[in-house]
N, C-alpha and C positions, 0 to 999 in steps of 0.2 A: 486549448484549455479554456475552463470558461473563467470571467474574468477572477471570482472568488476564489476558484481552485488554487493550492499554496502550489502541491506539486501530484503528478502521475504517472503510473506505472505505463508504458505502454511498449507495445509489441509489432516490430514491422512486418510486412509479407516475408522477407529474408529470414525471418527468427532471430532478426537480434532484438534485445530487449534494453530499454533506458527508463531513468528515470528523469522527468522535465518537472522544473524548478518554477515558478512566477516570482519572477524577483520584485514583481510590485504588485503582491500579496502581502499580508500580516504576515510577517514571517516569526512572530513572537513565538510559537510552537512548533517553528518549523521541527526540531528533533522527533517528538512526535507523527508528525507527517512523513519523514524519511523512512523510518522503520517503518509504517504502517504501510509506504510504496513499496520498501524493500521486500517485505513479509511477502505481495504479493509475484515478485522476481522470484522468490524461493519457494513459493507453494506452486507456481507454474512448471517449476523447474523438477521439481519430488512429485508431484500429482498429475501432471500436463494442464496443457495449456485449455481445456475444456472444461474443468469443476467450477463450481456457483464463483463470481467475483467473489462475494463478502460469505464465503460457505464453511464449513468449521473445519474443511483443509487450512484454510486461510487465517482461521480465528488463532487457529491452536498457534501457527506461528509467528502469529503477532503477537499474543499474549507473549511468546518466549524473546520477541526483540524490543518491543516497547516497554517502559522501565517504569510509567506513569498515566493515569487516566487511561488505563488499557481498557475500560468499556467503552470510551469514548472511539478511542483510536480505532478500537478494534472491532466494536460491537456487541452486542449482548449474545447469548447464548441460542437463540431463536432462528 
């Protein structure tokens, strides 16, 4: 992770999937951040694991877990 990142969705050779934490991150938004890792555990999961990172698989289900500053989290419509 790099050293700003809060937290990341990621995926091993195996297919399991996690998400990693930086616990000396601002963790001030972390709830934000969760959802917006988790959105992408469940767009891999319903889409596969091929469609754009930030691609409007991904938007649509962030908007529906993220509860605040969902263009931030989530991204614009673009």
């Amino acid at each position: 992770m790099k050293p700003n990142e809060v937290a990341r969705a990621v995926r091993t050779n195996e297919g399991k999937k996690y998400i990693l934490i930086n616990l000396d991150a601002d963790l001030s938004e972390m709830d934000g951040w969760y959802w917006h890792e988790m959105a992408h555990l469940v767009a891999w999961e319903i889409h596969g694991e091929n469609i754009n990172t930030h691609g409007p698989e991904f938007r649509a289900i962030c908007r529906q877990l993220v509860k605040h500053r969902t263009s931030y989290f989530c991204g614009g419509d673009s």
